[in-house]
VORO-589892 format. One record per residue (C-alpha): x negated, y negated, z negated; residue in three letters; residue number from 1. Coordinates in nm, 2 decimals. Last residue first. Layout:
<recs>
<rec><east>X</east><north>Y</north><up>Z</up><residuo>ala</residuo><num>NUM</num></rec>
...
</recs>
This chain:
<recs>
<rec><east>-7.26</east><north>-11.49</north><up>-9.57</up><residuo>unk</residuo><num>222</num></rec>
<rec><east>-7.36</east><north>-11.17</north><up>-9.83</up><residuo>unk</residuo><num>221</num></rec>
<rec><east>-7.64</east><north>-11.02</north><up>-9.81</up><residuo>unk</residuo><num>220</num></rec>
<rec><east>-7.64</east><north>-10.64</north><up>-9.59</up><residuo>unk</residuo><num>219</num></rec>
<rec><east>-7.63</east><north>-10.35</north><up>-9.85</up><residuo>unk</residuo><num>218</num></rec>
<rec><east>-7.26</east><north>-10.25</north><up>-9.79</up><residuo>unk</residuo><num>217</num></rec>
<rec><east>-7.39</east><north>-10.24</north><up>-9.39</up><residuo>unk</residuo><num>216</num></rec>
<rec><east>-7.61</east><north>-9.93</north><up>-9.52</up><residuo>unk</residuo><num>215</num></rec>
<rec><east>-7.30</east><north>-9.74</north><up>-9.63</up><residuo>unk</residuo><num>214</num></rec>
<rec><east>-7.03</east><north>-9.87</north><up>-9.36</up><residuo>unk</residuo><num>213</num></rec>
<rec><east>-7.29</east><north>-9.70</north><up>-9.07</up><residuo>unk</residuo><num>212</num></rec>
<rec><east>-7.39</east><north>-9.40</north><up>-9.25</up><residuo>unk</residuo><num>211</num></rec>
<rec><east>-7.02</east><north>-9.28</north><up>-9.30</up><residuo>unk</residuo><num>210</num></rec>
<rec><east>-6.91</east><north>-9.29</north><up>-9.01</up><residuo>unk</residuo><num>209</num></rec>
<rec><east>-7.27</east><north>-9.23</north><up>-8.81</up><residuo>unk</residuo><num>208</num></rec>
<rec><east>-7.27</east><north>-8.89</north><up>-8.99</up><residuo>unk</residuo><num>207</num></rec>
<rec><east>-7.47</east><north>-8.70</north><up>-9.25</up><residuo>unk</residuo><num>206</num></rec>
<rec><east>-7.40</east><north>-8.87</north><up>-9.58</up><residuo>unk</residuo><num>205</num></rec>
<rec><east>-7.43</east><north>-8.57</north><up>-9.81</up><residuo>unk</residuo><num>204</num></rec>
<rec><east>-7.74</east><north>-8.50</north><up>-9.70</up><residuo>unk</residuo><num>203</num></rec>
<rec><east>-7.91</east><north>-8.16</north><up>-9.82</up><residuo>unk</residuo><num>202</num></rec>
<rec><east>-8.17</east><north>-8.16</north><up>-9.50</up><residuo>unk</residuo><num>201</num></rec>
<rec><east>-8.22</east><north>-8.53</north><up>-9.39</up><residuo>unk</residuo><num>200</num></rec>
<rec><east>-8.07</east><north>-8.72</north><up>-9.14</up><residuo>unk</residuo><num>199</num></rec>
<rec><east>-8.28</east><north>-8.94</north><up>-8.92</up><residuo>unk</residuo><num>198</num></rec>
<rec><east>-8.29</east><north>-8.66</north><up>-8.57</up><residuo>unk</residuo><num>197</num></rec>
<rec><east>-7.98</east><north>-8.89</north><up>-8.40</up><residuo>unk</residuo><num>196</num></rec>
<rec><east>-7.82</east><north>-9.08</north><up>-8.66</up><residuo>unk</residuo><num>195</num></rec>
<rec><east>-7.82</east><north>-9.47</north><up>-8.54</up><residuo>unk</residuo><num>194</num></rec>
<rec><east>-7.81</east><north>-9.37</north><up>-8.18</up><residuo>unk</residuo><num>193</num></rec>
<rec><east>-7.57</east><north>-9.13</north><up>-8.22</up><residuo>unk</residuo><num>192</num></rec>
<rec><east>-7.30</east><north>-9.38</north><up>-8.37</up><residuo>unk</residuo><num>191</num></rec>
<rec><east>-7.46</east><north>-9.76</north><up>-8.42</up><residuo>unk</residuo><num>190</num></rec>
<rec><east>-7.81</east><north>-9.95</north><up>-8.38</up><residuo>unk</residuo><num>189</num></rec>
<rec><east>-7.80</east><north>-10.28</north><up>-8.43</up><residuo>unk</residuo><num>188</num></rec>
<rec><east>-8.13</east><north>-10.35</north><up>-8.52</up><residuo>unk</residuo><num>187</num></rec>
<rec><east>-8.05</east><north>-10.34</north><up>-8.84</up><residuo>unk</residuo><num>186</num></rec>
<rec><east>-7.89</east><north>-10.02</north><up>-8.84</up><residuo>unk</residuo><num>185</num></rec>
<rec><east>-8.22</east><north>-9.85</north><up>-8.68</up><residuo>unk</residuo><num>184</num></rec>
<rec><east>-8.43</east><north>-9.95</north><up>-8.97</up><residuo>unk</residuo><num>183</num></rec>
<rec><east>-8.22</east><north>-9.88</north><up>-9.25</up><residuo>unk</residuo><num>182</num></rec>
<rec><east>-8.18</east><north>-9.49</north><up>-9.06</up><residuo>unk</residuo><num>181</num></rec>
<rec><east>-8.53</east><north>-9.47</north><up>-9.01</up><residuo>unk</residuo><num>180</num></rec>
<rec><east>-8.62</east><north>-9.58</north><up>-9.36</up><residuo>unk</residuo><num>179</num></rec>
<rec><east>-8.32</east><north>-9.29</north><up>-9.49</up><residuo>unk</residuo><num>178</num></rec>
<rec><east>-8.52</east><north>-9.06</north><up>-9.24</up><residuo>unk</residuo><num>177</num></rec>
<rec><east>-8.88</east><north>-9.05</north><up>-9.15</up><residuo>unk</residuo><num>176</num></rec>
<rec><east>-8.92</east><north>-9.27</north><up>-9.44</up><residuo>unk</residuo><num>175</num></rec>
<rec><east>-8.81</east><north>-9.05</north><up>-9.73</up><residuo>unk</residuo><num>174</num></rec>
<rec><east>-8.59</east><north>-9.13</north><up>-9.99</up><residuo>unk</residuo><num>173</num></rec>
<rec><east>-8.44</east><north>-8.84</north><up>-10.18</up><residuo>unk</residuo><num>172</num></rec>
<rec><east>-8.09</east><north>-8.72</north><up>-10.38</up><residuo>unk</residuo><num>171</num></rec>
<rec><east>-7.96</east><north>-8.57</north><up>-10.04</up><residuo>unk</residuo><num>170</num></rec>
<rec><east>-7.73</east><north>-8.92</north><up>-10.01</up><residuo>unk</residuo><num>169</num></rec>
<rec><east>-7.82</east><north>-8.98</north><up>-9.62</up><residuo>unk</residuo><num>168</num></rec>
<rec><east>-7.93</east><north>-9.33</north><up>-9.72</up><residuo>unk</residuo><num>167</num></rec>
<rec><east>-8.11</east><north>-9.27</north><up>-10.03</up><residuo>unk</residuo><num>166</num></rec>
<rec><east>-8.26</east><north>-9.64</north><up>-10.01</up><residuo>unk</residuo><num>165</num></rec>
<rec><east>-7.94</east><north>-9.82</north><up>-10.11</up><residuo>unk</residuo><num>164</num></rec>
<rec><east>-7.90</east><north>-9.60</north><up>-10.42</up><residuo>unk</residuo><num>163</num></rec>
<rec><east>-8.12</east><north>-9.39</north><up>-10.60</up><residuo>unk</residuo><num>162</num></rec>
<rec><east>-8.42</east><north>-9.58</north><up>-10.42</up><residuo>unk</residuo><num>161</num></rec>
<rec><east>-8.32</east><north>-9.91</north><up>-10.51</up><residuo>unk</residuo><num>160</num></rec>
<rec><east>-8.54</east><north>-9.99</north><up>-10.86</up><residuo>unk</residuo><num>159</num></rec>
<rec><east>-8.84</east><north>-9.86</north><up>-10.64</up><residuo>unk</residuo><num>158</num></rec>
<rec><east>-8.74</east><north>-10.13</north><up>-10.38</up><residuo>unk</residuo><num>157</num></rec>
<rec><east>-8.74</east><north>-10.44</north><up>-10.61</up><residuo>unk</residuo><num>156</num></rec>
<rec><east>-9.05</east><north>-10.30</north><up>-10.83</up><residuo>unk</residuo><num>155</num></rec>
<rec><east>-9.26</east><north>-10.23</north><up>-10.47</up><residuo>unk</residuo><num>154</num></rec>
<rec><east>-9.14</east><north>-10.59</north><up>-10.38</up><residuo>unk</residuo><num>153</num></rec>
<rec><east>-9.24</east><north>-10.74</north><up>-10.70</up><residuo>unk</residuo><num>152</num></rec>
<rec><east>-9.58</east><north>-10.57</north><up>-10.69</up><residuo>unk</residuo><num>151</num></rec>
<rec><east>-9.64</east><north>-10.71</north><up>-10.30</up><residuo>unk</residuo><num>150</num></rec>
<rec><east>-9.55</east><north>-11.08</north><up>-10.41</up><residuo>unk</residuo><num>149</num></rec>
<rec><east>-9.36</east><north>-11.24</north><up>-10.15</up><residuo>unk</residuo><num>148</num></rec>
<rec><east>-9.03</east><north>-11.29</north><up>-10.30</up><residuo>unk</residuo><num>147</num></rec>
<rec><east>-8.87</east><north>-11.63</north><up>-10.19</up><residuo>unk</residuo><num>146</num></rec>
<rec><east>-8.92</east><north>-11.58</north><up>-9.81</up><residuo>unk</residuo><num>145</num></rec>
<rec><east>-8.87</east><north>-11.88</north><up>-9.60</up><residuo>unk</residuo><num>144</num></rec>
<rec><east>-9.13</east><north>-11.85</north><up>-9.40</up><residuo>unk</residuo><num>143</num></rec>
<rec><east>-9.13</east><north>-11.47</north><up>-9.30</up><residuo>unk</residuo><num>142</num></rec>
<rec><east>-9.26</east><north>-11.24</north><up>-9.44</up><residuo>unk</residuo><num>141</num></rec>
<rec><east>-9.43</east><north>-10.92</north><up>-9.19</up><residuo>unk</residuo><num>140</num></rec>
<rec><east>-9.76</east><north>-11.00</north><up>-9.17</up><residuo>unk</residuo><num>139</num></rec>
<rec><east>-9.88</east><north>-10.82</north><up>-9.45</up><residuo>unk</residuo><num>138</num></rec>
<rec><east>-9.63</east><north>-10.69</north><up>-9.69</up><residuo>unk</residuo><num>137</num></rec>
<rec><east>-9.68</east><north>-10.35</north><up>-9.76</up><residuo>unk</residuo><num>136</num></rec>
<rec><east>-10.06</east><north>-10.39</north><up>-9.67</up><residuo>unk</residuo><num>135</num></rec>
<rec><east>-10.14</east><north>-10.66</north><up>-9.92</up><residuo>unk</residuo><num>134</num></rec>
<rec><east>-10.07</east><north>-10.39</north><up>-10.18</up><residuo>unk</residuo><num>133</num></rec>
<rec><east>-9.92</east><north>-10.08</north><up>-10.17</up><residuo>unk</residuo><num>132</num></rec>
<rec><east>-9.81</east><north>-9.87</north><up>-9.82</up><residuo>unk</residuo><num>131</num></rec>
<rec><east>-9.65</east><north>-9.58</north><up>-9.99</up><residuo>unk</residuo><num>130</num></rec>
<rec><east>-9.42</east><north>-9.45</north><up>-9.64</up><residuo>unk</residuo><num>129</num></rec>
<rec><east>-9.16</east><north>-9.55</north><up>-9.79</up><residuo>unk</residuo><num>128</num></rec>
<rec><east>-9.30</east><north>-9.89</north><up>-9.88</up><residuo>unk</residuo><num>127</num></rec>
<rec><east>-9.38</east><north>-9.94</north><up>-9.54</up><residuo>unk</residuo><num>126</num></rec>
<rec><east>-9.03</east><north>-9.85</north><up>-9.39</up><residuo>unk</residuo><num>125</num></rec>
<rec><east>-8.85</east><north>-10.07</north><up>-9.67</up><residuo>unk</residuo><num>124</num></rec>
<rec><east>-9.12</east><north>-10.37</north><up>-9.56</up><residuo>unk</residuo><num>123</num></rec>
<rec><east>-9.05</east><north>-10.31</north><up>-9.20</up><residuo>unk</residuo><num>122</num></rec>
<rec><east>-8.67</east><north>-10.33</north><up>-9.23</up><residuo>unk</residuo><num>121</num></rec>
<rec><east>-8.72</east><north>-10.65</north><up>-9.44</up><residuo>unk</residuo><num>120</num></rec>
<rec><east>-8.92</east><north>-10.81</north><up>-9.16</up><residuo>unk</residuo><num>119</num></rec>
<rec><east>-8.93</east><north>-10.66</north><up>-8.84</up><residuo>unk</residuo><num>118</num></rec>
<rec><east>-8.54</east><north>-10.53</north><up>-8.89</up><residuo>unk</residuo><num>117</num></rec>
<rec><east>-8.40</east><north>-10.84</north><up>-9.03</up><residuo>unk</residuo><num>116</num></rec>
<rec><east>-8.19</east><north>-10.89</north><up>-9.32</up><residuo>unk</residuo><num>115</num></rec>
<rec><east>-8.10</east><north>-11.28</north><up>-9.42</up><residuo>unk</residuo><num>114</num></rec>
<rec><east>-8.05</east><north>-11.48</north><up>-9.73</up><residuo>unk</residuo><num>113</num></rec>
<rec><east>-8.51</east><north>-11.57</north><up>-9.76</up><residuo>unk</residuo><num>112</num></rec>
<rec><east>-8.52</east><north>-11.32</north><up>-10.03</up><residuo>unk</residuo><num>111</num></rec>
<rec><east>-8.79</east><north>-11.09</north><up>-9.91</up><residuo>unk</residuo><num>110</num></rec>
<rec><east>-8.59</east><north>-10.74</north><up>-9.94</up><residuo>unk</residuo><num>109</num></rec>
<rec><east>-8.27</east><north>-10.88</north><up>-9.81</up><residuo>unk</residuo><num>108</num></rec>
<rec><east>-8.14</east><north>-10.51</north><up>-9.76</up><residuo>unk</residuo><num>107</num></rec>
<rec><east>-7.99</east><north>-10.60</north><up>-10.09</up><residuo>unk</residuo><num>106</num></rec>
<rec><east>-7.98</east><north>-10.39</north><up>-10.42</up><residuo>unk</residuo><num>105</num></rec>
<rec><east>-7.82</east><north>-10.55</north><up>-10.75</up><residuo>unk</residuo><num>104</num></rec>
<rec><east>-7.49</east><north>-10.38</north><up>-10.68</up><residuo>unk</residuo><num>103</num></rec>
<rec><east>-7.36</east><north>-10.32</north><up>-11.02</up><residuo>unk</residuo><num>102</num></rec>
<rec><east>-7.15</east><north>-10.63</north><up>-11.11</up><residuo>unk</residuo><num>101</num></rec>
<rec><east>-6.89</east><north>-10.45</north><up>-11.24</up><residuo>unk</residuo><num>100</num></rec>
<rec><east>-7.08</east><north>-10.53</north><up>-11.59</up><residuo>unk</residuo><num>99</num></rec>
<rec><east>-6.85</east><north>-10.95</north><up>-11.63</up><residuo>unk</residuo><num>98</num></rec>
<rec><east>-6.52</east><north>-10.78</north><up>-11.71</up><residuo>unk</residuo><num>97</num></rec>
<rec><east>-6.65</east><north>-10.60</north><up>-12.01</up><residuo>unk</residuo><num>96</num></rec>
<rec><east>-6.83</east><north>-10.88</north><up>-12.11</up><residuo>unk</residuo><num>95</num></rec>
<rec><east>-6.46</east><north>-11.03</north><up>-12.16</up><residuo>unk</residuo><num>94</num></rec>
<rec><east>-6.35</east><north>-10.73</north><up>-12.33</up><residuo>unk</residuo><num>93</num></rec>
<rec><east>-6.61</east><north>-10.75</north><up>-12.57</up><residuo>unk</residuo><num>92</num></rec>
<rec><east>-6.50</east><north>-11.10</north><up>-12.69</up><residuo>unk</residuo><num>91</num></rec>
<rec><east>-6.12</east><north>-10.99</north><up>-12.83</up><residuo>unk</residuo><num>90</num></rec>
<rec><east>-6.31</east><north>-10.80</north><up>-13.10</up><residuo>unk</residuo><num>89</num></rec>
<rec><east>-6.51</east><north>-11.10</north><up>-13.22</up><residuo>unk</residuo><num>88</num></rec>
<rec><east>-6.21</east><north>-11.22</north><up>-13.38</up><residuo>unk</residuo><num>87</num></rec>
<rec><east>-6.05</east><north>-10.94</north><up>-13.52</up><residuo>unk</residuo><num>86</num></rec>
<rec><east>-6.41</east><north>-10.91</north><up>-13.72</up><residuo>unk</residuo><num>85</num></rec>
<rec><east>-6.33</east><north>-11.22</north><up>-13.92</up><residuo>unk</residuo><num>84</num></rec>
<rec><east>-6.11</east><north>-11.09</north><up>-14.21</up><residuo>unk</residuo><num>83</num></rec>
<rec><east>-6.46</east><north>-10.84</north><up>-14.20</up><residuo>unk</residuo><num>82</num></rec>
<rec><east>-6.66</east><north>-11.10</north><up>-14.31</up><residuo>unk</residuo><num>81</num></rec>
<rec><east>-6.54</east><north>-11.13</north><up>-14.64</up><residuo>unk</residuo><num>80</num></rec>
<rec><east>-6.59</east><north>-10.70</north><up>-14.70</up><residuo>unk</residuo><num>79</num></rec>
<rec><east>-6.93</east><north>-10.77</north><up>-14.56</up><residuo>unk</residuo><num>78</num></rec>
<rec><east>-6.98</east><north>-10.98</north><up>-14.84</up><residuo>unk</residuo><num>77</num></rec>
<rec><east>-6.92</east><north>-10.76</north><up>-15.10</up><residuo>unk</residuo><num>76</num></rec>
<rec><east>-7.17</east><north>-10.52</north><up>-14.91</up><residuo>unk</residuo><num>75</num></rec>
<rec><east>-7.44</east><north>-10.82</north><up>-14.90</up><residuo>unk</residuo><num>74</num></rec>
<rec><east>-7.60</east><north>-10.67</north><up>-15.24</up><residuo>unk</residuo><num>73</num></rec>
<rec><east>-7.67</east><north>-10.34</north><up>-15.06</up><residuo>unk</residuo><num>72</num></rec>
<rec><east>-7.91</east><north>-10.47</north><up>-14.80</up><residuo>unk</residuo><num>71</num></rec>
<rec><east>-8.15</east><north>-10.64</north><up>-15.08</up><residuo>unk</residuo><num>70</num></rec>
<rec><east>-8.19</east><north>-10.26</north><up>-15.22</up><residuo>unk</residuo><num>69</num></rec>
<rec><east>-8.23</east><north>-10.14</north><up>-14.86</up><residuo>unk</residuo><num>68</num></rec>
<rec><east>-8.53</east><north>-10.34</north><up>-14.80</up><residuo>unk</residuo><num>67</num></rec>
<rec><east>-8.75</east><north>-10.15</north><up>-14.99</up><residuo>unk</residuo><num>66</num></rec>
<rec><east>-8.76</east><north>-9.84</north><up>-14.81</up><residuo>unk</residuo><num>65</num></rec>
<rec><east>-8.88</east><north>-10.08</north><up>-14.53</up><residuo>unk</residuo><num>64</num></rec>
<rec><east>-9.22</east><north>-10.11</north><up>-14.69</up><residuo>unk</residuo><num>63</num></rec>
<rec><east>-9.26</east><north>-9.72</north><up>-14.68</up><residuo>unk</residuo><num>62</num></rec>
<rec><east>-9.26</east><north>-9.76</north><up>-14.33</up><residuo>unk</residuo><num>61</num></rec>
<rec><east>-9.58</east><north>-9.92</north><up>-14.31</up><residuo>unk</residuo><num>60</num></rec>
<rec><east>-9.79</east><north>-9.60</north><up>-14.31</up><residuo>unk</residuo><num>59</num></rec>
<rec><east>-9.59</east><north>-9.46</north><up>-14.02</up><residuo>unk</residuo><num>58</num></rec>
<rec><east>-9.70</east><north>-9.74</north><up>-13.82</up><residuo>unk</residuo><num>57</num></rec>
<rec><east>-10.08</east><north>-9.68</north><up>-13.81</up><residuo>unk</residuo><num>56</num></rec>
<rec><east>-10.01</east><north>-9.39</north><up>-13.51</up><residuo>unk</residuo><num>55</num></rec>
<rec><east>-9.84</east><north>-9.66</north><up>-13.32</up><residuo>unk</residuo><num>54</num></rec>
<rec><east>-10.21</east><north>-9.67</north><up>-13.16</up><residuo>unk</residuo><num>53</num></rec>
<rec><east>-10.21</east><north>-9.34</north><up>-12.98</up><residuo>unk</residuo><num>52</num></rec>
<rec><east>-10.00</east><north>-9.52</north><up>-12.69</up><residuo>unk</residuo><num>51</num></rec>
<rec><east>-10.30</east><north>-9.70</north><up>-12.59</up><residuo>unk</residuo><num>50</num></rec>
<rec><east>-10.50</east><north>-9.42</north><up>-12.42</up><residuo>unk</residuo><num>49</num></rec>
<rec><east>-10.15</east><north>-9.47</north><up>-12.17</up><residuo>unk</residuo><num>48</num></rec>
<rec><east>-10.31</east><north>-9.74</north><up>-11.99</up><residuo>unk</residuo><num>47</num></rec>
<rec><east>-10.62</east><north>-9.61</north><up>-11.84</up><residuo>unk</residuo><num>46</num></rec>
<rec><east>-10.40</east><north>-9.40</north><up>-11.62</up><residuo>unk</residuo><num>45</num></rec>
<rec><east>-10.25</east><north>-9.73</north><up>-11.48</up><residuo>unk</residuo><num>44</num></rec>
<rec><east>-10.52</east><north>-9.66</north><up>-11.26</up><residuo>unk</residuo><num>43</num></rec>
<rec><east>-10.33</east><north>-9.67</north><up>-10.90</up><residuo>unk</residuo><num>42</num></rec>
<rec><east>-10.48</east><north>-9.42</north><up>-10.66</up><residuo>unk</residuo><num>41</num></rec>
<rec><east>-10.73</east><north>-9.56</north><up>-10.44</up><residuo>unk</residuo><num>40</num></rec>
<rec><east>-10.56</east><north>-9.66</north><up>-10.08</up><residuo>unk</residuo><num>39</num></rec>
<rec><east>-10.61</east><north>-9.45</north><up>-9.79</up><residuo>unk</residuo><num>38</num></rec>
<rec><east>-10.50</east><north>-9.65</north><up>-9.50</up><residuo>unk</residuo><num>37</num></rec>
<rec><east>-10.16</east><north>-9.60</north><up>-9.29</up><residuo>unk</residuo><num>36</num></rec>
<rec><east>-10.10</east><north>-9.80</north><up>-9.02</up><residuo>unk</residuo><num>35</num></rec>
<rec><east>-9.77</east><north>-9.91</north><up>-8.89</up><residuo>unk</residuo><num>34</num></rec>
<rec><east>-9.76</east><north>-10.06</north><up>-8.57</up><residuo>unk</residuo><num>33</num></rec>
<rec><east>-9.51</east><north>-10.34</north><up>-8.40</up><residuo>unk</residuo><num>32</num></rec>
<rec><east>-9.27</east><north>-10.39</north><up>-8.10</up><residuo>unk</residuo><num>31</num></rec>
<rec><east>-9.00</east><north>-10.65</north><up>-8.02</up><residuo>unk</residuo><num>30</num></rec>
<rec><east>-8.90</east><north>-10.57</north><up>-7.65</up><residuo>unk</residuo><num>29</num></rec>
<rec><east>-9.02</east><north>-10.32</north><up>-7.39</up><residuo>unk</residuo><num>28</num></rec>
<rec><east>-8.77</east><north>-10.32</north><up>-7.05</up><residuo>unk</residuo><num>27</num></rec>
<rec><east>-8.58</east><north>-10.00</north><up>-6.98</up><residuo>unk</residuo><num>26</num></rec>
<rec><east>-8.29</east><north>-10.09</north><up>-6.82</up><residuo>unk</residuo><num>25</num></rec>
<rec><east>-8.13</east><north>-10.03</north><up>-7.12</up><residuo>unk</residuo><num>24</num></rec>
<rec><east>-8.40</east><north>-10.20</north><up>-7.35</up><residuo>unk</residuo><num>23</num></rec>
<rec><east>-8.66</east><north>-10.06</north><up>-7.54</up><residuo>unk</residuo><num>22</num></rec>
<rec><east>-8.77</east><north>-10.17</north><up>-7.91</up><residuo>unk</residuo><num>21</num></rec>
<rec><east>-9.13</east><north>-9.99</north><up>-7.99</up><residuo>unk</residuo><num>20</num></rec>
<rec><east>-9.23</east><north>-9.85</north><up>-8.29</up><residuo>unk</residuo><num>19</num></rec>
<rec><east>-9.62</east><north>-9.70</north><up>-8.30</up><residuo>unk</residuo><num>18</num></rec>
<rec><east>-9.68</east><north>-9.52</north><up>-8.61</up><residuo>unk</residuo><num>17</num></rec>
<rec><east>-10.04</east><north>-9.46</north><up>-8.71</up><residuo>unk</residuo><num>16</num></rec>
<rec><east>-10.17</east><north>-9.24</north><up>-8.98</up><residuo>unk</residuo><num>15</num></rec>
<rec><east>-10.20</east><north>-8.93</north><up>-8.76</up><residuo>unk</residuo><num>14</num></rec>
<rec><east>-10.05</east><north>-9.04</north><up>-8.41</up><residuo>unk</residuo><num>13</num></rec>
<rec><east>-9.68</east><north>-9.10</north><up>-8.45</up><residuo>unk</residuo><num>12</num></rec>
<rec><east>-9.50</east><north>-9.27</north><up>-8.16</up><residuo>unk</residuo><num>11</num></rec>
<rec><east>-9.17</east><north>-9.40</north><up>-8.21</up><residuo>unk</residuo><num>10</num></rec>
<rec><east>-8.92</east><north>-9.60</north><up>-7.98</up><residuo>unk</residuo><num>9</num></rec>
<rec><east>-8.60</east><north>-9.76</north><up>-8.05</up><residuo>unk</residuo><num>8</num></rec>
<rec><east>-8.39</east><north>-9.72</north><up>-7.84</up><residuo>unk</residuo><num>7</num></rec>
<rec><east>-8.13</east><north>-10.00</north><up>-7.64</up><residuo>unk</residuo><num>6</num></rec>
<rec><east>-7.86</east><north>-10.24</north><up>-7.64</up><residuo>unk</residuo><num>5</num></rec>
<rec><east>-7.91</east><north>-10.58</north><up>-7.64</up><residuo>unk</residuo><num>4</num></rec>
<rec><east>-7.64</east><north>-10.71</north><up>-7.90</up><residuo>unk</residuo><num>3</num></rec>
<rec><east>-7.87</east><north>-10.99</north><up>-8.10</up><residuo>unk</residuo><num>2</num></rec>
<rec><east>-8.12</east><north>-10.67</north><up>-8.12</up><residuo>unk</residuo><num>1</num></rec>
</recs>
C-alpha cells in the first residue's frame, strides 16, 4: 500500500472472511471483514409469466401483408436514390474507426477516477462472492463516487466478467482467485506475492508476467 511492502492476510471462518494488510516487520495495517448473509433469491421469476403475451401478435401480422403493395411503388424510386448510395458508402468507414473502442471495463468500479483496494477491490471481491444489495456496497464508497447504486454496480461488473474479471483466463470468475488476484495487484502486490495459491485450475494466465500487465490494463487512465 503507497509502496509498503507486505501480505495480505485472510482468515475464512464459514461466511466470514477476515483480510488483514501486514507489513514487513510485521505491523497490521488497513484491515476489513467480509460477511456473507443469506439473501432471498432474486424474483425476477415472476417476470417471465409475461412473455406468453406476444401470443396476440400473430393475429396482426396479416396487417403487414398489406404493406408490401405500397413498398413496391417506391422501387422506381429506389433506382433515383441509388446515384446517391456512393455517398453514404464513404461514411461506414468512419464508424468503423470510431468500434476499437472496446475496453469499457475499469477497475474504477465506483467512478470517483481512481482504483483502490478497500473500495473498488472490495466491491469486485463482494460481488464475487454474490453479495447483492446494500451489502455489496456498504461502507465501502467513497465520497466522490459517481456510481453508487448497488444494481448498477452488479450490471457494471456482470458485463466484465468475460474480460477484466477472468483474471487467470480459465473462462471463470471466482473470488478466491481472479478477486484475489484484483485485490492483491492493487495493493501493490507483484511476482509471487501477487500469484501465490490465486490461480485457478485451466488458467491460461497463470504467472506474475502475465497477471501483472493484464489487470494493470484495467487501471483508469491519468
Amino acid at each position: 500500500i503507497g509502496g509498503v511492502r507486505g501480505s495480505l492476510v485472510l482468515e475464512v471462518d464459514g461466511d466470514r472472511m477476515d483480510v488483514t494488510f501486514v507489513t514487513a516487520t510485521a505491523e497490521e495495517g488497513d484491515w476489513f471483514t467480509i460477511q456473507k448473509s443469506e439473501v432471498a433469491t432474486p424474483t425476477p421469476t415472476a417476470t417471465p409469466t409475461k412473455t406468453p403475451t406476444p401470443t396476440n401478435t400473430p393475429t396482426n401480422t396479416p396487417s403487414p401483408t398489406r404493406t408490401p403493395t405500397a413498398t413496391w411503388t417506391p422501387t422506381s424510386t429506389s433506382t433515383a436514390t441509388s446515384t446517391s448510395t456512393p455517398s453514404a458508402t464513404p461514411t461506414p468507414t468512419s464508424s468503423s474507426t470510431a468500434t476499437p473502442t472496446l475496453h469499457p471495463c475499469s477497475l474504477d468500479v465506483d467512478g470517483d477516477g481512481a482504483a483502490e483496494p478497500l473500495s473498488d477491490g472490495v466491491l469486485v471481491l463482494r460481488y464475487l462472492f454474490g453479495f447483492i444489495g446494500p451489502t455489496l456496497v456498504a461502507g465501502v464508497l467513497p465520497p466522490g463516487a459517481t456510481r453508487t447504486d448497488p444494481s448498477a454496480i452488479a450490471e457494471y461488473l456482470e458485463g466484465c466478467e468475460t474480460t477484466m474479471l477472468d483474471v487467470d483466463g480459465n473462462d471463470g470468475d471466482e473470488a478466491l482467485t481472479d478477486g484475489l488476484l484484483i485485490l492483491r495487484r492493487l495493493f501493490g502486490f507483484a511476482g509471487t506475492a501477487l500469484i501465490e495459491g490465486a490461480v485457478g485450475q485451466g488458467c491460461t494466465r497463470c504467472s506474475a508476467a502475465t497477471v501483472e500487465p493484464y489487470v494493470d490494463s484495467f487501471l483508469p487512465g491519468p
